[in-house]
N, C-alpha and C positions, 0 to 999 in steps of 0.2 A: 325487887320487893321481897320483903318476907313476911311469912305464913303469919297472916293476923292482924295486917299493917293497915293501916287505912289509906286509901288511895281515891282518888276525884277521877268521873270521865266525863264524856261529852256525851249526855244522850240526844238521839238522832234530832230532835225537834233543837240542841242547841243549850239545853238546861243543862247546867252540871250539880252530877249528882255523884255522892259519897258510896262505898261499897269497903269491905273486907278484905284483901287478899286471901285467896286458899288455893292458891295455884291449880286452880282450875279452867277446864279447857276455855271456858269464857272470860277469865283474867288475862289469862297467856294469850287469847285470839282480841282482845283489846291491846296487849300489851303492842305485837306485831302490828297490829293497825294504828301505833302511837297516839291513844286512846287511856294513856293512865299517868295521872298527875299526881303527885306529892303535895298538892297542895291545891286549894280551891283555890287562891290566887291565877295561878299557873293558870290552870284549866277557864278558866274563865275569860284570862289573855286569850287563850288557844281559840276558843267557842268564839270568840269576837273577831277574830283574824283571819278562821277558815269562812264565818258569814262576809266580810270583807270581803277576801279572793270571789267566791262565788259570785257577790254583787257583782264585780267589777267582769268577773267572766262570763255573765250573762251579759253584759253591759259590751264586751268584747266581743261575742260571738254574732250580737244583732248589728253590730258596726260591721263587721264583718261578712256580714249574710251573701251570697249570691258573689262571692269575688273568688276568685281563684289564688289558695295561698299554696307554694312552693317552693319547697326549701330548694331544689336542682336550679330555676331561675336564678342564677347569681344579678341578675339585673334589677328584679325583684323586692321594693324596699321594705322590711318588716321592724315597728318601730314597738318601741316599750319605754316602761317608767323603769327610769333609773334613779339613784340617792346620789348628789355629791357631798361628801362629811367638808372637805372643807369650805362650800360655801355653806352646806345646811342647806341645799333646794334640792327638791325634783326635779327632773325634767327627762326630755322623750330624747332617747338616741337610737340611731337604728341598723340594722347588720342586712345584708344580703347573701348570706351564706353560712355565716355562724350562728349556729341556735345557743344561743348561750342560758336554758330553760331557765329563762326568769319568771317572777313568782304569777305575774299578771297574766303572763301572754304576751301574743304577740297581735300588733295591729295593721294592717294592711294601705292606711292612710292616715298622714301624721298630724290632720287635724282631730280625726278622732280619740288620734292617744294623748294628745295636749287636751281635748277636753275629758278624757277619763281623768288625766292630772288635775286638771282646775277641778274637779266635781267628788273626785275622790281624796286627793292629797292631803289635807288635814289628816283623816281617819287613816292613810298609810303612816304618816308620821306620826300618830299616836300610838300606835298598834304595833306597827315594825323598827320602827326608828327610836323613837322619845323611852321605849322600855329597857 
């Protein structure tokens, strides 16, 4: 950015809101936190996509509650949303050793991650995918 520019962030509640550049230390400690957009478009993507993840990892975490997750277990199934481009579908695939840090998490039964898929999948393909 330069000194003067106008730039868009995500304020904490999710609204985005416009600011100045003055390379100051609250510009530059947004900038590190990839927290400064060129454009309200942008930012507005951004703000919908990090409340997305969140939903979905609250939604992950209560699926998950009380089980024992371990990446040493090679036995161990940890399942996630994946994108296929040439059919154009979601759907849940799963690793037992490779964390391959996908954007969702990881799920410890792959009925759950199939219904994070059915319940979320539109609003990922909107947000990640269709932009």
């Amino acid at each position: 950015m330069e000194y003067g520019q106008n730039y868009y962030f995500i304020y904490p509640d999710g609204e985005v809101l416009s600011a100045v550049w003055l390379n100051s230390n609250m510009d530059n400690g947004m900038y590190r936190q990839n927290n400064v957009f060129e454009s309200r478009e942008a930012a507005l993507l951004e703000s919908e996509r990090r409340a997305l993840v969140a939903k979905i990892h609250r939604f992950r975490d209560e699926c998950n509650e009380g089980k024992q997750f371990n990446w040493e277990d090679i036995s161990q199934e940890k399942y996630y949303i994946c994108y296929d481009s040439w059919t154009d579908d979601l759907y849940v695939s799963k690793s037992h050793m490779i964390n391959n840090l996908v954007v969702f998490g990881y799920f410890l039964d792959e009925y759950d991650a199939e219904k994070a898929k059915n319940l979320f999948g539109s609003e990922i393909k909107k947000l990640f995918i269709e932009v």
